[in-house]
Backbone as CSV, one residue per row, in Angstrom:
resi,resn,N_x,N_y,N_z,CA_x,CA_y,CA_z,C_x,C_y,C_z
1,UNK,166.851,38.391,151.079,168.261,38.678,150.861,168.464,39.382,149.520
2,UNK,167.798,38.554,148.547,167.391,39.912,147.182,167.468,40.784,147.316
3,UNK,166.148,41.454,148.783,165.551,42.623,147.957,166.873,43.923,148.549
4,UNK,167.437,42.882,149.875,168.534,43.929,150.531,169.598,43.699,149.421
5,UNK,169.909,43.021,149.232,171.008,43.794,147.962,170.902,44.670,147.014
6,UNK,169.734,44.769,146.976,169.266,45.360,145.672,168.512,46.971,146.003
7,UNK,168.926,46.901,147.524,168.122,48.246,148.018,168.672,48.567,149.171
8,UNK,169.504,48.103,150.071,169.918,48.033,151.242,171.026,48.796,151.148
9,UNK,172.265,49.730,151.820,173.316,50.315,151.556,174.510,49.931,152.609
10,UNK,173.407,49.342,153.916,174.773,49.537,154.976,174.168,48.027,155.751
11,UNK,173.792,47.351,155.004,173.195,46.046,155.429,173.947,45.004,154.743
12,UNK,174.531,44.752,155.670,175.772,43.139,154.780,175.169,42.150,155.307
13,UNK,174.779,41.563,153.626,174.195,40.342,153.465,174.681,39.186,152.714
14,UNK,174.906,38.215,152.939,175.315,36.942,152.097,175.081,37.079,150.750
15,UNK,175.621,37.035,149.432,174.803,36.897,148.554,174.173,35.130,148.123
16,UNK,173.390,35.240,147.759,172.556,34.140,147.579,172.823,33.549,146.273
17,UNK,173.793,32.554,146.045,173.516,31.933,144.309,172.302,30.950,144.094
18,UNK,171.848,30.367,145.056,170.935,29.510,144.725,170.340,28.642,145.675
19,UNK,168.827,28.680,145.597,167.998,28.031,146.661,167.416,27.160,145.511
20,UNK,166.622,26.468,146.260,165.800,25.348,145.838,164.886,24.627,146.955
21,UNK,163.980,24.738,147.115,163.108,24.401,148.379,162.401,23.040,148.146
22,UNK,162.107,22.083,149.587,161.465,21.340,149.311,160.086,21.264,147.958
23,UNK,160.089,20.367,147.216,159.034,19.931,146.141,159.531,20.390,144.964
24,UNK,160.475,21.396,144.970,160.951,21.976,143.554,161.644,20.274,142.803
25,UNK,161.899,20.614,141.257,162.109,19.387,140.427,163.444,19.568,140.804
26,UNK,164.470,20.575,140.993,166.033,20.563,141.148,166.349,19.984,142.404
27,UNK,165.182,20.459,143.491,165.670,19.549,144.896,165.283,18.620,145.009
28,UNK,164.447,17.942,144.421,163.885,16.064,143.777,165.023,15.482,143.079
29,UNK,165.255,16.416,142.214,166.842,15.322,141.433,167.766,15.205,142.194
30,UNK,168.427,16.079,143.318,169.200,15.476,143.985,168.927,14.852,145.369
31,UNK,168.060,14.859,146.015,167.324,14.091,147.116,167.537,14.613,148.290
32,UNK,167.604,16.744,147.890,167.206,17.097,149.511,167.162,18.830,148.758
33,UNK,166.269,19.648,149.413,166.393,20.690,149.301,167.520,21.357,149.792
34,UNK,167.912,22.772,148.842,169.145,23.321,149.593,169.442,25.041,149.555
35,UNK,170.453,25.727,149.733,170.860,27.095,149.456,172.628,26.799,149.109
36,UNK,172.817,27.791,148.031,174.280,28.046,148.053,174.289,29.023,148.439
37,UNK,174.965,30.132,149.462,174.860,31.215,149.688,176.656,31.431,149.668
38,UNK,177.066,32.943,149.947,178.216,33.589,149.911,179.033,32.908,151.139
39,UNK,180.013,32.513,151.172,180.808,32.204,153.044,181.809,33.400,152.969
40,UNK,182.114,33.852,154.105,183.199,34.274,154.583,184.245,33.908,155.905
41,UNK,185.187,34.813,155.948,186.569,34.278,156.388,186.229,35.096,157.834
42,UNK,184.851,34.758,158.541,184.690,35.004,160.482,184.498,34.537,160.721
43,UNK,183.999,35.041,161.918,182.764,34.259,162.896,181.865,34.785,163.667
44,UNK,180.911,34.248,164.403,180.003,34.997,164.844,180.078,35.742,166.003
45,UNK,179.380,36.753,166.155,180.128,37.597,167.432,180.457,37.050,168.772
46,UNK,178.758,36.161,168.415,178.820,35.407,170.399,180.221,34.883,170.582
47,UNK,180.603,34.320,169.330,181.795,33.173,169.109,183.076,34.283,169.576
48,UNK,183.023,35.186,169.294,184.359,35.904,169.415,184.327,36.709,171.127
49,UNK,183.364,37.473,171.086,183.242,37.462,172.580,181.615,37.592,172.475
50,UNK,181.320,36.491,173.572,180.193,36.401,174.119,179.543,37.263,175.298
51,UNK,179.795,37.853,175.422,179.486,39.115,176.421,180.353,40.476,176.054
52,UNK,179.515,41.165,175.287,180.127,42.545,174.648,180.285,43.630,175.576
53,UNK,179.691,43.383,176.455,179.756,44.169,177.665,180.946,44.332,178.462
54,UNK,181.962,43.072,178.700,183.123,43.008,178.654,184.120,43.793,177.856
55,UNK,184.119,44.288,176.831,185.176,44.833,175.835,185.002,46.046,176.462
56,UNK,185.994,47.314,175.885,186.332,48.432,176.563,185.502,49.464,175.784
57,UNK,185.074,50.414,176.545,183.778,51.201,175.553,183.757,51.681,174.022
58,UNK,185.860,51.820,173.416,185.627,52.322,171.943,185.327,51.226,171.351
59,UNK,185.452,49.995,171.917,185.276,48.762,170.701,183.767,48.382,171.083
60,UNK,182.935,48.696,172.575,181.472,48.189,172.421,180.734,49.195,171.384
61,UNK,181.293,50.867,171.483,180.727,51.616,170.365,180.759,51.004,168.929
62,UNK,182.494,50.863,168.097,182.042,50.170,167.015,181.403,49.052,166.988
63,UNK,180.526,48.456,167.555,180.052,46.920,167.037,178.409,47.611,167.387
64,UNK,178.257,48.627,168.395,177.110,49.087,168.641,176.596,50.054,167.733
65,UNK,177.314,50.742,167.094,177.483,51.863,166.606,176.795,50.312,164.967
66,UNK,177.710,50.281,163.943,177.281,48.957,163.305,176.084,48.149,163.599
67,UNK,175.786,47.477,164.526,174.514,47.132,164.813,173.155,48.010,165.121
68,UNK,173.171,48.762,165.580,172.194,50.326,165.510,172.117,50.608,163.840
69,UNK,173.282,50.482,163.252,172.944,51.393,161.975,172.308,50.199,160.919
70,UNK,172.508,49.091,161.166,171.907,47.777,160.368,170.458,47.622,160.442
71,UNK,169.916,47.909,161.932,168.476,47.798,161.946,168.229,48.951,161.548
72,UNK,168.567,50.616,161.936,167.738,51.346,161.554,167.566,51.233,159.859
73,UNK,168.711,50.709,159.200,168.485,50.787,157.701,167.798,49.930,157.079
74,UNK,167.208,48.810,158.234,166.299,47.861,157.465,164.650,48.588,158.179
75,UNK,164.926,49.587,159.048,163.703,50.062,159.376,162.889,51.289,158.239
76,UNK,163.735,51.428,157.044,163.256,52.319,156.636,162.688,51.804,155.391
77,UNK,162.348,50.671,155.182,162.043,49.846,154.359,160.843,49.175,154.714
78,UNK,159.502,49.707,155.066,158.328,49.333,155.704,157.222,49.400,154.438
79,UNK,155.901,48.594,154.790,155.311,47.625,154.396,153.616,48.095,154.798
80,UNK,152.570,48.047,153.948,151.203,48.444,155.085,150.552,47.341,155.845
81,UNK,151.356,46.006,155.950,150.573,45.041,156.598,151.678,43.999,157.227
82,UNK,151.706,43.460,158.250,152.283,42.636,158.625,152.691,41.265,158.280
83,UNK,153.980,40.997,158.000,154.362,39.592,157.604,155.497,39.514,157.124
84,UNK,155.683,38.157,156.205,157.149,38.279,155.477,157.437,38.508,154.186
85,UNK,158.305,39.162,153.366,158.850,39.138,152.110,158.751,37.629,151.712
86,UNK,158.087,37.524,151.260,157.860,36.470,150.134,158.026,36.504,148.838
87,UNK,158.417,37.018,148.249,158.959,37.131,146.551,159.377,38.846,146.199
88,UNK,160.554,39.114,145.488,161.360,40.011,145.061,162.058,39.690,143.838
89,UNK,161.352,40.743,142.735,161.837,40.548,141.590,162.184,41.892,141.598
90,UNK,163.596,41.990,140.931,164.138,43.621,140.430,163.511,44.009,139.338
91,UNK,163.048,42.747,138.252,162.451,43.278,136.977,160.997,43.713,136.988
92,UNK,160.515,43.060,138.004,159.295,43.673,138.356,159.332,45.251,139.077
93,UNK,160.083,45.929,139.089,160.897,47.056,139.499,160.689,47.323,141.067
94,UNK,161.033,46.344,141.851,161.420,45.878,143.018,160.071,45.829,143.782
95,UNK,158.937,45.148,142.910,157.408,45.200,143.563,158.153,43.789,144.712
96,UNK,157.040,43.611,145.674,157.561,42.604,146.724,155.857,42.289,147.569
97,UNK,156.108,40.704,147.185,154.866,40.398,147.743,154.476,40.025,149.359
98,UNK,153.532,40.475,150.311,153.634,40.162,151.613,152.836,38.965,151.879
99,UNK,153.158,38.387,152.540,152.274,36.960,152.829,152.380,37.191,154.497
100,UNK,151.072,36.159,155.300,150.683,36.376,156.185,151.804,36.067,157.076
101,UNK,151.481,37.086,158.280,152.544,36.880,159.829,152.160,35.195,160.719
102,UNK,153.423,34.396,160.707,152.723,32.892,161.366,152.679,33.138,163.286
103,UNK,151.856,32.148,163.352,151.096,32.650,165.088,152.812,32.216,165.785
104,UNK,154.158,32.909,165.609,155.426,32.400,165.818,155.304,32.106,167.738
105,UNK,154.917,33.346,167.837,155.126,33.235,169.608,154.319,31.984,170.828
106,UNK,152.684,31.988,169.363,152.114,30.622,170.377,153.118,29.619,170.041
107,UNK,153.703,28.998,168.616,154.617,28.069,168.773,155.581,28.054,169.090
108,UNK,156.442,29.289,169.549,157.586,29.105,170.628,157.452,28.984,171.994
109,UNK,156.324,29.117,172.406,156.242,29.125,173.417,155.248,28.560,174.096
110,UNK,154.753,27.727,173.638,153.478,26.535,173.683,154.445,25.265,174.906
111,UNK,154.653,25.488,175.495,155.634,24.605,176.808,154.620,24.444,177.958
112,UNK,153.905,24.970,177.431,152.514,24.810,179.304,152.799,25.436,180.355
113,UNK,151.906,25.232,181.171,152.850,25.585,182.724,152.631,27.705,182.706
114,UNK,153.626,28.172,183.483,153.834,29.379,183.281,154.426,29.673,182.337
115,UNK,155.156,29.360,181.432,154.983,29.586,180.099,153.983,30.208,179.163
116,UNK,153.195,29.172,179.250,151.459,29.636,178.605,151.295,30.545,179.360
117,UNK,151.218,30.648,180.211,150.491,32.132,181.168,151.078,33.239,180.704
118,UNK,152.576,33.241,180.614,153.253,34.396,179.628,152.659,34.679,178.628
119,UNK,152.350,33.834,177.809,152.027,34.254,176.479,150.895,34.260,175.886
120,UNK,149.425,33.534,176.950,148.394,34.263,177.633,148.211,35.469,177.828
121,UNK,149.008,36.365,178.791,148.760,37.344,179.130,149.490,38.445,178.294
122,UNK,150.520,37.891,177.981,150.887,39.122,176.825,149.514,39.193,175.607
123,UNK,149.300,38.002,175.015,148.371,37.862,173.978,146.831,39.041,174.484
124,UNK,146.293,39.173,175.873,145.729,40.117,176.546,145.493,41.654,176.534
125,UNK,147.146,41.341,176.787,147.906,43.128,176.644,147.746,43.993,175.593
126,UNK,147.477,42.889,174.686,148.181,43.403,172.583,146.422,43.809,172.824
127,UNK,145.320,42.409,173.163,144.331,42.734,172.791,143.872,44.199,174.073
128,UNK,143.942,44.557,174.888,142.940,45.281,176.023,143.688,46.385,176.296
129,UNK,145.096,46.821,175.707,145.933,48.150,176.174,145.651,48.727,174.609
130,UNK,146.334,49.987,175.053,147.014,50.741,173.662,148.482,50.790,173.516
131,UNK,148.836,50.137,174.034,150.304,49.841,173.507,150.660,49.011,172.688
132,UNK,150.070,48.282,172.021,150.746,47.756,170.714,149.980,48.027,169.586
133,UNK,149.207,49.648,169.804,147.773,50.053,169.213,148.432,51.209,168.204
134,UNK,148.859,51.332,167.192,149.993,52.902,166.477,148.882,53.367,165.403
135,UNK,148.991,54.706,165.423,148.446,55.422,164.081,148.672,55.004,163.272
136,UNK,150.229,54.801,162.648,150.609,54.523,161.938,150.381,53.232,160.921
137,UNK,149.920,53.216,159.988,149.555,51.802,159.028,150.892,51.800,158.565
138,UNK,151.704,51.704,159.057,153.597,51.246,158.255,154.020,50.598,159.194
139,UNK,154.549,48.984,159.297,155.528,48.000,159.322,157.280,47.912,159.099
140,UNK,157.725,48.297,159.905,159.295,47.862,159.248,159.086,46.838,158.761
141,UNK,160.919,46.621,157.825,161.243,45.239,158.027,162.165,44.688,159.184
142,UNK,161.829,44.127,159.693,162.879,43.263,160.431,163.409,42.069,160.859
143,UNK,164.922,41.960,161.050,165.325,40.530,160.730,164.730,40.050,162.049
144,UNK,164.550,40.047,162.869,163.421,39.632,163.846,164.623,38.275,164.859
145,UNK,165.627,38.373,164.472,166.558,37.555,165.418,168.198,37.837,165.125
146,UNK,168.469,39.547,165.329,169.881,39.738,164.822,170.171,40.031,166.535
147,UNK,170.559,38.593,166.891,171.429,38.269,167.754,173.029,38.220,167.397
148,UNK,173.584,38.149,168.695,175.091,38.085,168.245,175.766,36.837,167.349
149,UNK,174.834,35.829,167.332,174.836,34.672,167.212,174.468,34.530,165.481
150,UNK,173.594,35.556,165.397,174.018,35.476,163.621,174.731,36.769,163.171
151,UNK,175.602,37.651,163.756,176.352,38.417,163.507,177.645,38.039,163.022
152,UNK,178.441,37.817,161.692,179.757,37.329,161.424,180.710,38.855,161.459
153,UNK,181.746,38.677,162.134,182.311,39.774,162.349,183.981,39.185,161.926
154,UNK,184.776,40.103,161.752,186.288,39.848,161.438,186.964,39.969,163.013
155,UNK,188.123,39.842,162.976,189.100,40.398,164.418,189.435,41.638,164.960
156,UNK,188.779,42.369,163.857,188.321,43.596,164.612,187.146,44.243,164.703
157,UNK,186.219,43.269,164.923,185.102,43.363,165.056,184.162,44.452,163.821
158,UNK,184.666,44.211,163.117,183.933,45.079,161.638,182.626,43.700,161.248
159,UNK,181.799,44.420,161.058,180.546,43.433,160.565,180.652,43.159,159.208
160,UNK,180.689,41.541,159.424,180.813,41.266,157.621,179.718,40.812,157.181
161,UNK,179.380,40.078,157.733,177.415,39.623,157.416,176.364,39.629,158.342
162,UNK,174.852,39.593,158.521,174.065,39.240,159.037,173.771,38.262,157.908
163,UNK,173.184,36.896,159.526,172.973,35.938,158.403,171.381,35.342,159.178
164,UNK,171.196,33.948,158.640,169.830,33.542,158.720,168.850,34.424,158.783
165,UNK,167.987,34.908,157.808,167.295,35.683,157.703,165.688,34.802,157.458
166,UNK,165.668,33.790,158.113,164.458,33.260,158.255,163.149,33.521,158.616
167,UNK,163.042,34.588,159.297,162.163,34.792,160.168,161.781,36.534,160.325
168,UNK,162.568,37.083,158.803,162.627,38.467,158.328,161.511,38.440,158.311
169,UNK,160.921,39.755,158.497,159.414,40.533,157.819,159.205,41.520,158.242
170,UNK,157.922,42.138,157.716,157.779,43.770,158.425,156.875,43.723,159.544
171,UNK,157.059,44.316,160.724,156.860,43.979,161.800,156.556,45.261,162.646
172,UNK,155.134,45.728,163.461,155.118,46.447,164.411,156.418,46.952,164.777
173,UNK,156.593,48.549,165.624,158.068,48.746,165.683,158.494,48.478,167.129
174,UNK,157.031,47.810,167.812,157.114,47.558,169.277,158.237,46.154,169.492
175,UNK,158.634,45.620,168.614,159.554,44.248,168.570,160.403,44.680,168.775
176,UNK,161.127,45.614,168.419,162.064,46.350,168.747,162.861,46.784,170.239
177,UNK,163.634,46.487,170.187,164.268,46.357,172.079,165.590,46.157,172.040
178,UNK,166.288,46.255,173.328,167.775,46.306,173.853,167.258,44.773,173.662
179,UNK,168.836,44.563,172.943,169.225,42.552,172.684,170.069,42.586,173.983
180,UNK,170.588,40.932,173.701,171.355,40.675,174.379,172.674,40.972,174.068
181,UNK,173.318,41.019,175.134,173.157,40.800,176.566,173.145,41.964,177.171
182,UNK,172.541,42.860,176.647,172.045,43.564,177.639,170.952,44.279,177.784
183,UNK,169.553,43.363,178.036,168.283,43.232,177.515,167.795,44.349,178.898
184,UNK,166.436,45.135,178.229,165.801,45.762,179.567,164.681,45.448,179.835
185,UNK,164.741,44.606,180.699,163.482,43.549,181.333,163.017,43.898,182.307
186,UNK,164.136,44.301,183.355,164.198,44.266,184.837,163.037,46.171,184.843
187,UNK,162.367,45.712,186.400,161.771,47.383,186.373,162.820,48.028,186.991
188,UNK,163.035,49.674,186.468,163.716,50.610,186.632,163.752,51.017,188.439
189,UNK,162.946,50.198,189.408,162.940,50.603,190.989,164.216,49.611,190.895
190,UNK,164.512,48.137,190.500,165.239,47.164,190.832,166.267,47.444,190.194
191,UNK,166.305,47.970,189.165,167.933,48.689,188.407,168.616,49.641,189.466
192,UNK,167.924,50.306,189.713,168.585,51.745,190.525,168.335,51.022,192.003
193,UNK,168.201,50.038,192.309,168.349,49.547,193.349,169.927,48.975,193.752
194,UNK,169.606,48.495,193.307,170.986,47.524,192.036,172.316,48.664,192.478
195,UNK,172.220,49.391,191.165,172.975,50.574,190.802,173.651,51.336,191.978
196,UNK,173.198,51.567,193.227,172.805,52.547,194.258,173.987,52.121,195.333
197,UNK,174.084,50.029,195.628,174.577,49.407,196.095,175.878,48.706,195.327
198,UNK,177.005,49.205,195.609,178.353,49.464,194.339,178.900,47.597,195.205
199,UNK,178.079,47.215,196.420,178.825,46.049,197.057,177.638,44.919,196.573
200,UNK,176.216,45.330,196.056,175.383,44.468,195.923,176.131,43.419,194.790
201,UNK,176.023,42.077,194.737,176.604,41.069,193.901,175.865,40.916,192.271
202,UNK,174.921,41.879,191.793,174.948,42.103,190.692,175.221,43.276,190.067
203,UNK,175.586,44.265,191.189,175.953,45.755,190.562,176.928,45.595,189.236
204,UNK,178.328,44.613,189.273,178.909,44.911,187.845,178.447,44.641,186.756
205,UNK,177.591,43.647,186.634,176.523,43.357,185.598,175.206,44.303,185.305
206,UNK,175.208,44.639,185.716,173.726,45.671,186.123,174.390,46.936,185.736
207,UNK,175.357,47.473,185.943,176.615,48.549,185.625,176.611,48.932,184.110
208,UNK,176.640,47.772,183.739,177.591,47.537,182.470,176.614,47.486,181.378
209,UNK,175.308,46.736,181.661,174.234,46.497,181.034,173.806,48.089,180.870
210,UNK,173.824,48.711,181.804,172.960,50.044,181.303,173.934,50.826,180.863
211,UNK,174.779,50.825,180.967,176.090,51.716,179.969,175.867,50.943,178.540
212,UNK,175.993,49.917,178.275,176.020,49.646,176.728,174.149,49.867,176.370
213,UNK,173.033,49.587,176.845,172.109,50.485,177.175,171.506,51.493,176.399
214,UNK,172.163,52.638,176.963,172.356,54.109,176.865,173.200,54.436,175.617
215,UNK,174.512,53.102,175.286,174.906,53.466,174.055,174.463,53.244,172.696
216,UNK,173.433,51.681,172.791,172.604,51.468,172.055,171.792,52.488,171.569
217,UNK,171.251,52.758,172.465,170.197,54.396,172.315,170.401,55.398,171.912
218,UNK,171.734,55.273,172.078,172.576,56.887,171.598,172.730,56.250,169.849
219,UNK,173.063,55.247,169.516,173.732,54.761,168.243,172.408,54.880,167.461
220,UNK,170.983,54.753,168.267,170.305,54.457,167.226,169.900,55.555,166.720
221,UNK,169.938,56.429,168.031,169.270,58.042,167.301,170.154,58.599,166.258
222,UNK,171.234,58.472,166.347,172.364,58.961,165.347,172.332,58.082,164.307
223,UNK,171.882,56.902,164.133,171.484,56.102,162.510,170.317,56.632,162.198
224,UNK,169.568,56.938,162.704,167.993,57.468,162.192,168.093,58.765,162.343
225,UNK,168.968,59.619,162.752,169.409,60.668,162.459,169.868,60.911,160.601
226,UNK,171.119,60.441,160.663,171.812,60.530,159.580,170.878,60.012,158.557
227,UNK,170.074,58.732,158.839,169.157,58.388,157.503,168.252,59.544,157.596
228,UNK,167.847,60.290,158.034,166.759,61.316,157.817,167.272,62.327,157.062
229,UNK,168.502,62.741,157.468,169.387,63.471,156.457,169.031,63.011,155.014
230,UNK,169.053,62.056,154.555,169.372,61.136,153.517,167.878,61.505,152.662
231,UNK,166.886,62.171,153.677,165.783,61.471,153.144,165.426,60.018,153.154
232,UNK,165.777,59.632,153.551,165.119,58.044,154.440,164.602,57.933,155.560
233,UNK,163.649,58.752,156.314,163.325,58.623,157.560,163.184,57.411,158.179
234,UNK,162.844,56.693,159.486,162.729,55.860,160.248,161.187,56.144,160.794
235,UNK,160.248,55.697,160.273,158.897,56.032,160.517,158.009,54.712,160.474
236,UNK,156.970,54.884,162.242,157.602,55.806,163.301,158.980,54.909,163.774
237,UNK,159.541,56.329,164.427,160.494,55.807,165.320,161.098,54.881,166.098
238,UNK,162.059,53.845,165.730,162.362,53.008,166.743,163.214,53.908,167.944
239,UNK,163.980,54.465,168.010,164.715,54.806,169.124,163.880,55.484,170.457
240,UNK,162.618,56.417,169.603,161.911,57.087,170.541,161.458,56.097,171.783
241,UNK,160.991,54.701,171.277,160.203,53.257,171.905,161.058,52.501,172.540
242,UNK,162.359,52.525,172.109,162.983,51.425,173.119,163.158,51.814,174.422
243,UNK,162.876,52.797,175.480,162.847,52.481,176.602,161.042,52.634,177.010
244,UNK,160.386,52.060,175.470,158.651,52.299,176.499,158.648,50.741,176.983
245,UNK,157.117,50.652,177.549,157.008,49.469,177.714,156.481,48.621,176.810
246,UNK,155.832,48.783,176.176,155.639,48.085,174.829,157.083,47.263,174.794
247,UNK,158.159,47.664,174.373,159.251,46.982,173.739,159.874,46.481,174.985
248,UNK,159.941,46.938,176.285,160.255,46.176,177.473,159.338,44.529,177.182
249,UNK,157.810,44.855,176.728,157.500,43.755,177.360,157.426,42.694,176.385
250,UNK,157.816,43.463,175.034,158.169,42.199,173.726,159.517,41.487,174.228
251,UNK,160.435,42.282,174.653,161.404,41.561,174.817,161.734,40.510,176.530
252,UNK,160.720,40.975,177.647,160.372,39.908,177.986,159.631,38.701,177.913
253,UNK,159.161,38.816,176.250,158.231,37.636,175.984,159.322,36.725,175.226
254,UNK,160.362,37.294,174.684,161.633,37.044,174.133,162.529,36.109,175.033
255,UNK,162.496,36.273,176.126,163.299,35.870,176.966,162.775,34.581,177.621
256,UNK,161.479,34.395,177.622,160.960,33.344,178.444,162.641,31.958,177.909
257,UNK,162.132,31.072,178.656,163.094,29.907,178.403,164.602,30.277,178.858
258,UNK,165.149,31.243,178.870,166.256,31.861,179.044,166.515,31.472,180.615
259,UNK,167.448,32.689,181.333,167.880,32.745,182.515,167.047,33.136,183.515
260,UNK,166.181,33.649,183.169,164.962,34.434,183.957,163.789,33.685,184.145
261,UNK,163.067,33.748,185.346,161.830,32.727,186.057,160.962,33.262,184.707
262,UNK,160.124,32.363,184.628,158.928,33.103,184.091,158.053,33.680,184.729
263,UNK,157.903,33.122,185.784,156.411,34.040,187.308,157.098,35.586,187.042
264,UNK,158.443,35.508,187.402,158.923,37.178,187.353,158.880,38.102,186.442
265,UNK,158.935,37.260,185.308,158.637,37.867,183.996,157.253,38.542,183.615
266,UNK,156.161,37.442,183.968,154.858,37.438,183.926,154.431,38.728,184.608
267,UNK,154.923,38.580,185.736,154.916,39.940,186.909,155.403,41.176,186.472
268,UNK,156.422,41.514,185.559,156.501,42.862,185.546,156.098,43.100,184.161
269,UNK,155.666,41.996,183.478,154.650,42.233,181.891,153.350,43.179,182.501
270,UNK,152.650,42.686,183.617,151.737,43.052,184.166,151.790,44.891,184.666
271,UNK,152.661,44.762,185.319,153.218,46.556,186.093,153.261,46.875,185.118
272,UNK,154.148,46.893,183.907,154.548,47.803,182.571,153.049,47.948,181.977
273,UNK,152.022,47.241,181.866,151.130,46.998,181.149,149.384,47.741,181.771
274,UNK,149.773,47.590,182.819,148.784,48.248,183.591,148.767,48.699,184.942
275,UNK,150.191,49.112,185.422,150.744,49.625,186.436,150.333,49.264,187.280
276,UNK,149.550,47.707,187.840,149.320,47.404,188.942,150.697,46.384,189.557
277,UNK,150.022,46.078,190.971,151.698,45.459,191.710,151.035,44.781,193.025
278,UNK,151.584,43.595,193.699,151.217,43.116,194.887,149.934,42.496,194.180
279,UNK,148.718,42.551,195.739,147.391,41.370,195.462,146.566,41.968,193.799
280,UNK,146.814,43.022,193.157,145.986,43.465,192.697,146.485,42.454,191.208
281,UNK,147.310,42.402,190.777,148.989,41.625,189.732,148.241,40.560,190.384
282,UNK,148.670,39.912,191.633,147.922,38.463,191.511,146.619,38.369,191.200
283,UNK,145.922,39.180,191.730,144.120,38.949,191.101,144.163,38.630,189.665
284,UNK,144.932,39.420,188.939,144.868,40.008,187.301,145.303,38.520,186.923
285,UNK,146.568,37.834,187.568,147.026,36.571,187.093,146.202,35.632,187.175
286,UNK,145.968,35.701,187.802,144.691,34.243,188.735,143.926,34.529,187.898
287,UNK,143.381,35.232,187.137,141.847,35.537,186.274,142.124,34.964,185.375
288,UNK,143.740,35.483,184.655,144.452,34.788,183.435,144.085,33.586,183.339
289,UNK,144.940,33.160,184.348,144.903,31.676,184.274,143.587,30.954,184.497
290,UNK,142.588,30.878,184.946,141.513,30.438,184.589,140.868,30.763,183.402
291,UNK,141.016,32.232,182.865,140.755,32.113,181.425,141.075,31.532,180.519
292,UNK,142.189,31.006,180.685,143.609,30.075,179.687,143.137,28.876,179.720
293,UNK,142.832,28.188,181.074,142.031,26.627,181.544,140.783,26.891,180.734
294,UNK,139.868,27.888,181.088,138.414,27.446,180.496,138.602,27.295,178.614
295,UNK,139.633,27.744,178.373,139.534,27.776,176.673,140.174,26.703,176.493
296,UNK,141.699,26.276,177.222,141.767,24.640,176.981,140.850,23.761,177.130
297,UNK,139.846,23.893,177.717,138.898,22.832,177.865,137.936,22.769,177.418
């Protein structure tokens, strides 16, 4: 939160008066670690409307338009190794130390079952494809959970803070993906399937999702636009990636626990990943999963 105040331009952040972390002597004298940080007079977006997709397209632009321009400006702020900001001193003339990336996804998602198989087989993908494989030795930073849910916004939806920044760091730009709610998980035969049938019972959802979508996409090229102007490029590119599969299939690893099966999930990690489908997807699974058993045991 430092180092974005102190370098950030279009990134609203809490200011921070004072932490104190477990073992320190200030959070011993009073008998719990803590933060004072900045409050303000909102709330969080989910809180105001929970489905943005609902609002009428000039007001999903400003909040899209705002959220596009928040990540690309924390994307231009990259790192040669993966992990989190761990210390920021200005007097040190804004040197910033990286400490290691934690194994986050085996412990979110350590539930057993098809669960593990998700995150098995993604763990596969990273190792045996080239898609999470970049020339590039540069890391964004990213807040790595700017859901609507830590978005504080006013009543007219103007962004006043991003908050909890726990889980910030610089990060592959494959993390990167359509949020919610209107995530792109589903394969593009079952969208335009969808789409095609104006009486099918998820067409208005399915509608709406790829219109805000497309506007996401549009918002981001025009923030990494304008920062390039600036001389701040976005390198490499997030906007170019959000419709590859790489970032399809981070953000179905995102989703497990959610509304969505995991078998289905598992299944089109697989197609995006190595374009197979039918017995050939089950062979590939079935292998998984005995590979997963022989190492538990």
């Amino acid at each position: 939160m430092k180092f974005l105040q102190n370098n950030a331009t279009t990134v609203p952040t809490p200011k921070l008066y004072a932490y104190e972390p477990p073992g320190s002597q200030q959070a011993v004298d009073v008998g719990a670690c803590y933060m004072l940080i900045e409050g303000f007079y909102g709330n969080t977006l989910q809180d105001v409307k929970f489905d943005i997709c609902d609002l009428p397209t000039n007001t999903q632009e400003r909040i899209i338009s705002q959220w596009a321009s928040v990540q690309a400006e924390l994307a231009t702020f990259s790192f040669p190794q993966i992990g989190s900001i761990s210390n920021f001193s200005k007097e040190d003339d804004g040197v910033v130390t990286i400490g290691p990336l934690a194994a986050a996804a085996a412990e979110r998602f350590a539930f057993g079952g098809p669960f593990a198989t998700c995150t098995f087989v993604f763990c596969d993908i990273v190792a045996s494809t080239e898609l999470f494989k970049d020339k590039e030795t540069s890391f964004h930073l990213n807040h790595m959970d700017m859901g609507t849910q830590n978005i504080l916004v006013d009543d007219e939806f103007n962004f006043l803070a991003v908050i909890d920044w726990e889980f910030a760091q610089s990060a592959p730009v494959q993390v990167n993906h359509f949020p919610m709610p209107f995530p792109l998980i589903s394969s593009e035969a079952s969208i335009q399937k969808i789409l095609q049938d104006t009486e099918h019972l998820a067409f208005r959802n399915v509608s709406r999702q790829t219109a805000a979508q497309q506007l996401y996409w549009q918002k981001f090229q025009d923030a990494e636009r304008n920062l390039a102007e600036q001389g701040r490029p976005v390198i490499p590119s997030i906007s170019e990636r959000l419709r590859g599969p790489a970032s399809r299939i981070y953000a179905i690893l995102e989703k497990l626990g959610g509304f969505w099966g995991p078998k289905d999930l598992t299944y089109e990690m697989v197609r995006l990943s190595f374009g197979i489908e039918g017995d050939a997807a089950k062979e590939y699974l079935e292998r998984m999963e005995r590979k997963m058993n022989e190492k538990e045991s």
